[in-house]
C-alpha positions as YAML, in Angstrom:
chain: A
units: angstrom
residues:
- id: 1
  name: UNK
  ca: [97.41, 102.28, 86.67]
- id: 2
  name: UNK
  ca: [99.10, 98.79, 86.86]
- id: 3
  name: UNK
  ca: [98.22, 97.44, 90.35]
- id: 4
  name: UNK
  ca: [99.76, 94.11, 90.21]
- id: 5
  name: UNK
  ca: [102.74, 95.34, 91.78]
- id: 6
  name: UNK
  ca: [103.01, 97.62, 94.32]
- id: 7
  name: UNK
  ca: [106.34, 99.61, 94.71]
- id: 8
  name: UNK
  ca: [106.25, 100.75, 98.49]
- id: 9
  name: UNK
  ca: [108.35, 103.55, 99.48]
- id: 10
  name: UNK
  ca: [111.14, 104.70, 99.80]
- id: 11
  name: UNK
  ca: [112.66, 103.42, 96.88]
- id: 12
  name: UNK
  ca: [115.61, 104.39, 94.87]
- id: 13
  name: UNK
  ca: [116.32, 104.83, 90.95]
- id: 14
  name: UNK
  ca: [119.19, 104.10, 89.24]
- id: 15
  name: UNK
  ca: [119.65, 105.63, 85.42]
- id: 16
  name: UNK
  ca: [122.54, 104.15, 83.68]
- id: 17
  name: UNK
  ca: [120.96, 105.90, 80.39]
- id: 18
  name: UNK
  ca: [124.15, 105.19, 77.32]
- id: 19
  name: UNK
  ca: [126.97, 105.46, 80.37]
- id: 20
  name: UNK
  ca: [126.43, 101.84, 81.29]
- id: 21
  name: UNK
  ca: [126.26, 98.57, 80.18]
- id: 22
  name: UNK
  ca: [127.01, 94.42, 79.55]
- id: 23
  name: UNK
  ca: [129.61, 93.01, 82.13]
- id: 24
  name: UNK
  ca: [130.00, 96.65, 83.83]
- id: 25
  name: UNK
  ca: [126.16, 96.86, 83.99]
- id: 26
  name: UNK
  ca: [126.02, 93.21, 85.78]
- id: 27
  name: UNK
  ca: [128.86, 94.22, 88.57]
- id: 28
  name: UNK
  ca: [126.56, 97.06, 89.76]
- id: 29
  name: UNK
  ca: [122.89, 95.42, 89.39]
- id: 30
  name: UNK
  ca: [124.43, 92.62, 91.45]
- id: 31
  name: UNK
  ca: [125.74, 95.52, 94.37]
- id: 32
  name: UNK
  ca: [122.65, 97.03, 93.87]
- id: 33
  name: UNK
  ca: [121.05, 94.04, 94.22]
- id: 34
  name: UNK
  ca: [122.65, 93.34, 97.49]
- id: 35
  name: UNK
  ca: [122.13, 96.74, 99.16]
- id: 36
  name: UNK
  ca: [118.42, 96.50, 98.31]
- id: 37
  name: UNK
  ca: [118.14, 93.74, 100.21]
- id: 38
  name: UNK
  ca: [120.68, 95.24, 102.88]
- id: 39
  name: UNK
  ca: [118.67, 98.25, 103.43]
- id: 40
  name: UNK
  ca: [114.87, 97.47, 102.60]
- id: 41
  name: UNK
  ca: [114.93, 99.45, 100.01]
- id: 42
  name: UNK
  ca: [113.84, 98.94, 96.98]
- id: 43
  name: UNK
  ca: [115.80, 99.47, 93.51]
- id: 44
  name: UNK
  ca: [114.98, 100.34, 90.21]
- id: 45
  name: UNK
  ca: [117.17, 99.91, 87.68]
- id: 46
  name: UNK
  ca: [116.35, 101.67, 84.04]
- id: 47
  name: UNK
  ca: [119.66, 99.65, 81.50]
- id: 48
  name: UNK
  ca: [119.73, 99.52, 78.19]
- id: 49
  name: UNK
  ca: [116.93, 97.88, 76.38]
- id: 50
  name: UNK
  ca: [119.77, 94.58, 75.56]
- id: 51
  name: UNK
  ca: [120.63, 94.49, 79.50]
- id: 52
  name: UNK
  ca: [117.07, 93.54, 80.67]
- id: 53
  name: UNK
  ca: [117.03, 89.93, 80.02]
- id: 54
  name: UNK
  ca: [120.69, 89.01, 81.92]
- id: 55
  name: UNK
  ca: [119.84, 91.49, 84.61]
- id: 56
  name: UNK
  ca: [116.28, 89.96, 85.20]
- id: 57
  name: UNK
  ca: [118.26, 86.55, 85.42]
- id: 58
  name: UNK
  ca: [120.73, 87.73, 87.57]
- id: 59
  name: UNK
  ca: [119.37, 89.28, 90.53]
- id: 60
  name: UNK
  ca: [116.82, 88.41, 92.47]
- id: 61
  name: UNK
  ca: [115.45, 92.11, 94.94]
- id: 62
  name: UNK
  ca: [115.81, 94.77, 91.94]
- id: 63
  name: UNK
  ca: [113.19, 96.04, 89.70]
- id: 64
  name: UNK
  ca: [114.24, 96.34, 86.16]
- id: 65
  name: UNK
  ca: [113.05, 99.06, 84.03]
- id: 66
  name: UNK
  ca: [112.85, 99.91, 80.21]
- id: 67
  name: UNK
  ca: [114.39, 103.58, 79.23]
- id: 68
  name: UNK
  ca: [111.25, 103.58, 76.94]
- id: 69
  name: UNK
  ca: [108.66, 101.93, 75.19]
- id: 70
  name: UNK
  ca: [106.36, 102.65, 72.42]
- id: 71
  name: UNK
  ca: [102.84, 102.49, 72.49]
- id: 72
  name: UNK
  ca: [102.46, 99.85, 69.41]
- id: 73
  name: UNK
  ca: [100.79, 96.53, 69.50]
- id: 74
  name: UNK
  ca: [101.92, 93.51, 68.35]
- id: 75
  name: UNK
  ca: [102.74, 93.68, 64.34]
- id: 76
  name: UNK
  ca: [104.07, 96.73, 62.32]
- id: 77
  name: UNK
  ca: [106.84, 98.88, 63.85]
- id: 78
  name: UNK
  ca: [110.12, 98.41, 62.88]
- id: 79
  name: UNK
  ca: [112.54, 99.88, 65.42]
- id: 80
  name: UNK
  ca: [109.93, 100.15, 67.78]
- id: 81
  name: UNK
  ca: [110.20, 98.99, 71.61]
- id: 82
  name: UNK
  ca: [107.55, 96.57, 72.32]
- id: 83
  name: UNK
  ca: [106.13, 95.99, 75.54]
- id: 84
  name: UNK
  ca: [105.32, 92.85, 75.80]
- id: 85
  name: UNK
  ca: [108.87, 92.37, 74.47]
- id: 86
  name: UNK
  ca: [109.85, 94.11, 77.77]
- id: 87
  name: UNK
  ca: [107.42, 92.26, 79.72]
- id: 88
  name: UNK
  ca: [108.77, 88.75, 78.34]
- id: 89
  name: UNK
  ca: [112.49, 89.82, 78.95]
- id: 90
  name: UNK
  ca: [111.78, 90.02, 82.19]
- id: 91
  name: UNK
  ca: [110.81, 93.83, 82.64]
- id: 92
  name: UNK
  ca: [108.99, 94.82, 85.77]
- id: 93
  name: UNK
  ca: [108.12, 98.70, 84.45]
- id: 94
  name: UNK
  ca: [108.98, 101.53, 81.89]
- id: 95
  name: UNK
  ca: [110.32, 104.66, 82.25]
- id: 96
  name: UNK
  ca: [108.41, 107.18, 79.69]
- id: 97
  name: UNK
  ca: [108.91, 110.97, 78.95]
- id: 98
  name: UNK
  ca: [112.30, 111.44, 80.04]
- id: 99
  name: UNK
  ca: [113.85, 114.66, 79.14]
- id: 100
  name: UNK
  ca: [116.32, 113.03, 76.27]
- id: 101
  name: UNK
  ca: [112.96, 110.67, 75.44]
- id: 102
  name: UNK
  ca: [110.26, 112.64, 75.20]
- id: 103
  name: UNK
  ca: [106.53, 111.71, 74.04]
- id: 104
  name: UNK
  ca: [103.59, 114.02, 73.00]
- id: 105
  name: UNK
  ca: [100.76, 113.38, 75.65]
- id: 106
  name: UNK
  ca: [98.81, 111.41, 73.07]
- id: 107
  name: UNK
  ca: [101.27, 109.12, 72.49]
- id: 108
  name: UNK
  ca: [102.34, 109.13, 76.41]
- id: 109
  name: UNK
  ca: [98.54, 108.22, 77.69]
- id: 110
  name: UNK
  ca: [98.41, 105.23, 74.50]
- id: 111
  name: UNK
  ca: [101.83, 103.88, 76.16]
- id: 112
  name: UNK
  ca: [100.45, 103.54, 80.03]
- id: 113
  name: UNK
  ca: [97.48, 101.96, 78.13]
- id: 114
  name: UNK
  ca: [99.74, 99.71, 76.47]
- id: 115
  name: UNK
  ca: [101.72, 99.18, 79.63]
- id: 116
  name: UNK
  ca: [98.47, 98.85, 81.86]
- id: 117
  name: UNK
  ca: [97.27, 95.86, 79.91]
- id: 118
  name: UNK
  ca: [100.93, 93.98, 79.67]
- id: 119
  name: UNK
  ca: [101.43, 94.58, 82.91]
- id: 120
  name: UNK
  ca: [104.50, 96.81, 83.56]
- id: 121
  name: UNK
  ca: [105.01, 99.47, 86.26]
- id: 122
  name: UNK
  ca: [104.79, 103.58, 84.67]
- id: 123
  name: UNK
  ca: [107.71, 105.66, 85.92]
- id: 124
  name: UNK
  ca: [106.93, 108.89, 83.76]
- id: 125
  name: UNK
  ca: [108.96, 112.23, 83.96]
- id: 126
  name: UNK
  ca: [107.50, 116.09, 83.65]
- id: 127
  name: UNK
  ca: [109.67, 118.69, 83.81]
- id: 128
  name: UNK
  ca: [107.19, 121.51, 85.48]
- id: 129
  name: UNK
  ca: [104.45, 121.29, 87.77]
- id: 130
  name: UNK
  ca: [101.84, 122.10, 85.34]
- id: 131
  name: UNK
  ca: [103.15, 118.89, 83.23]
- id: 132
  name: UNK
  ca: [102.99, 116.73, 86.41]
- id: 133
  name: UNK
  ca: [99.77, 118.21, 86.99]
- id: 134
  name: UNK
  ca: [98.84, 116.98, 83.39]
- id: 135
  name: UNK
  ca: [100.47, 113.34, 83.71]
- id: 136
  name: UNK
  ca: [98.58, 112.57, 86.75]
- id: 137
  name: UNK
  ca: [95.47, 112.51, 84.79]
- id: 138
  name: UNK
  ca: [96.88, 109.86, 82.66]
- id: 139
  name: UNK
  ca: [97.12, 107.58, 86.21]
- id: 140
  name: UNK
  ca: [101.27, 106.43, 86.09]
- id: 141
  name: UNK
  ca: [102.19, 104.35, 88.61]
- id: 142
  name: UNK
  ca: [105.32, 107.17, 89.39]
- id: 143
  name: UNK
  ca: [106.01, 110.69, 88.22]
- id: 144
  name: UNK
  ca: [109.31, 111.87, 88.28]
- id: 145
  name: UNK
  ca: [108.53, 115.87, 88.07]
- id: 146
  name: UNK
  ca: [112.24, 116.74, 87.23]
- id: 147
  name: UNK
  ca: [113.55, 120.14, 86.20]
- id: 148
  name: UNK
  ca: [115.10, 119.34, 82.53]
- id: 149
  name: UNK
  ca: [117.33, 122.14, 83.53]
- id: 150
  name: UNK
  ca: [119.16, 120.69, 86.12]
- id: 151
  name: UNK
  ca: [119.82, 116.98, 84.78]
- id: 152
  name: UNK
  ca: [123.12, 116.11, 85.43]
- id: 153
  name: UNK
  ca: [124.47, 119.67, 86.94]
- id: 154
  name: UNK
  ca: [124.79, 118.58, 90.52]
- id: 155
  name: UNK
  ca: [122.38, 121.23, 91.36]
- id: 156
  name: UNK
  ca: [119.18, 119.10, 93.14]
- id: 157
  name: UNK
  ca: [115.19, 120.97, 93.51]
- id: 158
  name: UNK
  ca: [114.80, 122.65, 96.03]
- id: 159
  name: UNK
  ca: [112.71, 121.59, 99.14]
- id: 160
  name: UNK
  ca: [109.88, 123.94, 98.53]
- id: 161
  name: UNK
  ca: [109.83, 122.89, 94.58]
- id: 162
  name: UNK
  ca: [109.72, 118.87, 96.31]
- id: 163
  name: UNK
  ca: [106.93, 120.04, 98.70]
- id: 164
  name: UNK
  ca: [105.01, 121.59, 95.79]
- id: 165
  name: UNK
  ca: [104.70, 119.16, 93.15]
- id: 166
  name: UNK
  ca: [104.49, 116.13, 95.82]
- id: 167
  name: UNK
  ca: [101.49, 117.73, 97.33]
- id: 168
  name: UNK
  ca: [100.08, 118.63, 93.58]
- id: 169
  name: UNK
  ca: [100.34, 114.68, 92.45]
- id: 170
  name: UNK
  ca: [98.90, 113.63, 95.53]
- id: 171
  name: UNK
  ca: [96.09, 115.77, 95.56]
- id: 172
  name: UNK
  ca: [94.80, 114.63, 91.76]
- id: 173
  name: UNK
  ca: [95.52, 110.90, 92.91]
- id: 174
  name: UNK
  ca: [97.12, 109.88, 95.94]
- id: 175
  name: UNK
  ca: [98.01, 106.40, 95.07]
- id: 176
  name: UNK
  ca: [100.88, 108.10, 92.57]
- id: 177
  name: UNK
  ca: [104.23, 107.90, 94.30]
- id: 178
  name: UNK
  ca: [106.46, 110.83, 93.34]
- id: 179
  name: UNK
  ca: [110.12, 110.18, 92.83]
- id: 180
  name: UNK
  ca: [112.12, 113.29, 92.98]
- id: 181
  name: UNK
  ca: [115.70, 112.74, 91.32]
- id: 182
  name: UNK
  ca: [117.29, 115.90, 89.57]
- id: 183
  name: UNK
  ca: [120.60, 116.92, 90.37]
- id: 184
  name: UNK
  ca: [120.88, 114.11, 93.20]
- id: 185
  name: UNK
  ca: [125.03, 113.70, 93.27]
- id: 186
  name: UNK
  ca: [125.89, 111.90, 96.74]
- id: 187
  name: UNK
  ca: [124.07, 110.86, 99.87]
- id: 188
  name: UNK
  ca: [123.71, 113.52, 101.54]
- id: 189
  name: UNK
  ca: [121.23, 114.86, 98.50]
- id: 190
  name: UNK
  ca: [119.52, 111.26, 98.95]
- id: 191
  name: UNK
  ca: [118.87, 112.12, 102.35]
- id: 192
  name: UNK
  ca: [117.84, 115.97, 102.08]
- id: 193
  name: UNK
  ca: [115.30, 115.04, 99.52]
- id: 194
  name: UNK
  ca: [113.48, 112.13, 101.26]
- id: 195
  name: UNK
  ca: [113.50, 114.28, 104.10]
- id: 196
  name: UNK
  ca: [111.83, 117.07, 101.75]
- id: 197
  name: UNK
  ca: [108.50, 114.31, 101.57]
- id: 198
  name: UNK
  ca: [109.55, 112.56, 98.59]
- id: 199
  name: UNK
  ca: [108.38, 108.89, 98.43]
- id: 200
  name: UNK
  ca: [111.99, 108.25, 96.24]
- id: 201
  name: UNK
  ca: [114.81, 109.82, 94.38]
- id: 202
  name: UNK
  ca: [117.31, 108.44, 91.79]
- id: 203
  name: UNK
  ca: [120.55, 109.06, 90.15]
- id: 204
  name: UNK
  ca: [122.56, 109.02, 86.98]
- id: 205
  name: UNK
  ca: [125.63, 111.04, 87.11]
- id: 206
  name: UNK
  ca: [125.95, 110.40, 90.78]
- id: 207
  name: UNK
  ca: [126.62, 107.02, 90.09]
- id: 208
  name: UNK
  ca: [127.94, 106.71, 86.75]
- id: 209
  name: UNK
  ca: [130.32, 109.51, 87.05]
- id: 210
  name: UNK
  ca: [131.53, 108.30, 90.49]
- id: 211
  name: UNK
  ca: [134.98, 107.04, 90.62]
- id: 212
  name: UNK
  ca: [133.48, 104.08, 93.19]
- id: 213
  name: UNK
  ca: [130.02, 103.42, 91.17]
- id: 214
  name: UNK
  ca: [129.34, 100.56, 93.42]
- id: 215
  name: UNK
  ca: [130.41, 102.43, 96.77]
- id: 216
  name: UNK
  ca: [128.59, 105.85, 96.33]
- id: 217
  name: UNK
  ca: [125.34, 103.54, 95.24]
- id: 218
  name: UNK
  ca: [125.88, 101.90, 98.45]
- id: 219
  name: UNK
  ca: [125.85, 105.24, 100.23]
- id: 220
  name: UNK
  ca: [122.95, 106.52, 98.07]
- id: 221
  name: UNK
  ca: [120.93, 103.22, 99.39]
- id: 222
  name: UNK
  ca: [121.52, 103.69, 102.87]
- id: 223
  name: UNK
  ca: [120.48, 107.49, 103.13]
- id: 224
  name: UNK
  ca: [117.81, 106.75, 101.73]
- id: 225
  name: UNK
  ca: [116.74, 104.44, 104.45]
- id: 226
  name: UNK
  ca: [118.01, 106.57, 107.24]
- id: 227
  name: UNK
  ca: [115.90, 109.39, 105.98]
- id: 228
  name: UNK
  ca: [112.57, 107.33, 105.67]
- id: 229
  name: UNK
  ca: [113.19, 105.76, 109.36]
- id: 230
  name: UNK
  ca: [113.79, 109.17, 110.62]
- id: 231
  name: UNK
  ca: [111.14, 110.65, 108.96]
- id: 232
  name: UNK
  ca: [108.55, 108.16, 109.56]
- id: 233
  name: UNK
  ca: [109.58, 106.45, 113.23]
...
């Protein structure tokens, strides 16, 4: 586990995944930039691989995120996603094993390695709790334990499914901070699931499918701090 920077809760995720990106990309991160800094929350934001570099530049509270990286080394690999390429772009962390991404578990533990030594921040999905159960061996920084069923259908985890694989991570290491984030479509799902005991949640199709990106992020930003300061007085 990378320990040179330490992402304190609550913080917030946002995915633009392929919906996203250039000029369009900037206008958010810089809103997104200004609620972090509005709300005390932190913000990570996961753009395209070519977005990292202006984005790093151009705001000054968000944490910018690779969609992937692959565990190589410096050399061979054509086509590959290097992270100290990330890390010199101006990278803080990598997102690894998401549902449209995935890795084999040997290849997943050889990319936190990878990431360990450069010095980027793990974010790493599993899609049951026996998986999370699994990844927290490996010793990411975050696990997002995600139901690949119910990506982008509106329809969030339930609280006792939160409660469950929170309390499962935490028990194998307790200095993993669980972000849960499927299904999350407005605020109020922002706020239900940091009340749940979630340390974070995040959003793709909430956002990018809004027909006010920018104001429904802003609304996603401040539940989440209303739910941590009511949860934790």
């Amino acid at each position: 586990m990378y320990k040179g920077l330490i992402i304190k809760p609550p913080f917030f995720e946002i995915g633009p995944k392929a919906f996203m990106y250039g000029d369009r990309m900037l206008k958010l991160a810089k809103a997104a930039d200004r609620a972090a800094a509005k709300y005390y929350v932190r913000i990570i934001l996961t753009p395209q691989p070519t977005d990292i570099y202006l984005l790093a530049r151009e705001t000054e509270h968000l944490l910018i995120f690779a969609q992937h990286m692959d565990p190589v080394k410096v050399g061979r690999g054509n086509g590959s996603i290097l992270a100290e390429a990330l890390k010199a772009a101006g990278a803080h962390g990598v997102i690894l094993n998401h549902a449209e991404k995935p890795m084999t578990l040997a290849d997943l533990s050889k990319a936190i390695q990878r990431a360990d030594e450069v010095g980027l921040v793990t974010m790493v999905c599993a899609d049951s709790i026996k998986e999370a159960e699994a990844i927290a061996q490996l010793s990411p920084n975050i696990i997002v334990p995600e139901p690949t069923e119910l990506i982008g259908t509106g329809v969030t985890s339930d609280e006792e499914y939160v409660i469950a694989t929170t309390s499962t991570i935490k028990k194998i290491n307790p200095d993993i901070e669980v972000l849960q984030a499927a299904g999350i479509t407005n605020g109020h799902d922002v706020y239900k699931t940091i009340k749940a005991g979630a340390d974070a949640t995040g959003t793709t199709s909430g956002i990018m499918k809004a027909e006010d990106p920018e104001a429904m992020m802003e609304d996603m930003s401040r539940a989440v701090r209303t739910a941590w300061d009511e949860l934790h007085p």
